[in-house]
C-alpha positions as CSV (number, residue, x, y, z in Angstrom):
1,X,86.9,107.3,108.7
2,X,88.4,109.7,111.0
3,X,91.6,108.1,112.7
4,X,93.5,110.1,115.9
5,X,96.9,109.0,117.2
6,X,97.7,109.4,120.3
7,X,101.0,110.8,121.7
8,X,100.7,110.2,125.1
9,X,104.0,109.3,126.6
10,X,105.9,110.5,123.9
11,X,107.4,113.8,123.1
12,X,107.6,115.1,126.8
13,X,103.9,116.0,127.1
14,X,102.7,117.5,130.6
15,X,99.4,115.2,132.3
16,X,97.3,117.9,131.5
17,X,97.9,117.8,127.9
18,X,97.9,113.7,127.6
19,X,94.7,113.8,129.8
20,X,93.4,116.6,127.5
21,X,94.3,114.5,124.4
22,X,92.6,111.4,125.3
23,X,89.6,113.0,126.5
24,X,89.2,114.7,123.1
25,X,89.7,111.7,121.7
26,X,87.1,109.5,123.5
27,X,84.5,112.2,122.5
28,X,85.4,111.6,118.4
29,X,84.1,108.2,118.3
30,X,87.1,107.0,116.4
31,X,90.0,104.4,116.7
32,X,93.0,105.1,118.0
33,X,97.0,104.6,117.5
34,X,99.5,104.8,120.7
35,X,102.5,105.8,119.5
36,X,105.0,105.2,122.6
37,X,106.6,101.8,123.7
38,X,103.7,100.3,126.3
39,X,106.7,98.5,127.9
40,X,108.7,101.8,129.4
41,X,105.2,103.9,129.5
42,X,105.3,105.8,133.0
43,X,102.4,104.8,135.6
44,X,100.5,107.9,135.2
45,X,100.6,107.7,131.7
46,X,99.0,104.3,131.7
47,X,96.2,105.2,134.1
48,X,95.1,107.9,131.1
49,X,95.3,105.0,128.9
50,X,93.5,102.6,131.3
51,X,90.8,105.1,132.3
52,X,87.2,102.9,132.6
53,X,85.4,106.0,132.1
54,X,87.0,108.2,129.3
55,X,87.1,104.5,127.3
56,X,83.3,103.8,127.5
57,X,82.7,107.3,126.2
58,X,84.5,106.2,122.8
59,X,82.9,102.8,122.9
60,X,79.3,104.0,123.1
61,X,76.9,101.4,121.3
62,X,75.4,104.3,118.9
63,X,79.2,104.5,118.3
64,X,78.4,108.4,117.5
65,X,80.4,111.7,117.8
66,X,80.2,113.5,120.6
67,X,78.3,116.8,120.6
68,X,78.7,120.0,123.0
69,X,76.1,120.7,125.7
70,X,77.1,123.3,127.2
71,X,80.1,125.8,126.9
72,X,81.4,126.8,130.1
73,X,83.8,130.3,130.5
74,X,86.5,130.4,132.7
């Protein structure tokens, strides 16, 4: 069983990169660990945390990972 932790408000990420982490997360189908305090977390770090629609991604009912559609340059 693949297992991710999460370092979101820890170790002086930017938003990007906690937004970035949870997204990739929510796309491997797999639980998580939070590894911060919840009781000092900042607001913004709790909205990525919190966010309706990067949590139903993980909790699909096929409960599969998520495959690429479509790779986009920049």
């Amino acid at each position: 069983m693949l297992c991710l932790q999460l370092v979101i408000g820890n170790y002086g990420l930017s938003l990007d990169q906690e937004r970035f982490q949870m997204s990739l997360w929510s796309i491997m189908a797999a639980p998580v660990f939070v590894s911060t305090d919840l009781r000092t977390l900042r607001r913004d770090s709790q909205d990525i945390l919190l966010n309706s629609l990067v949590l139903s991604v993980n909790q699909d009912q096929l409960g599969k990972l998520g495959l690429e559609i479509q790779r986009v340059s920049t």
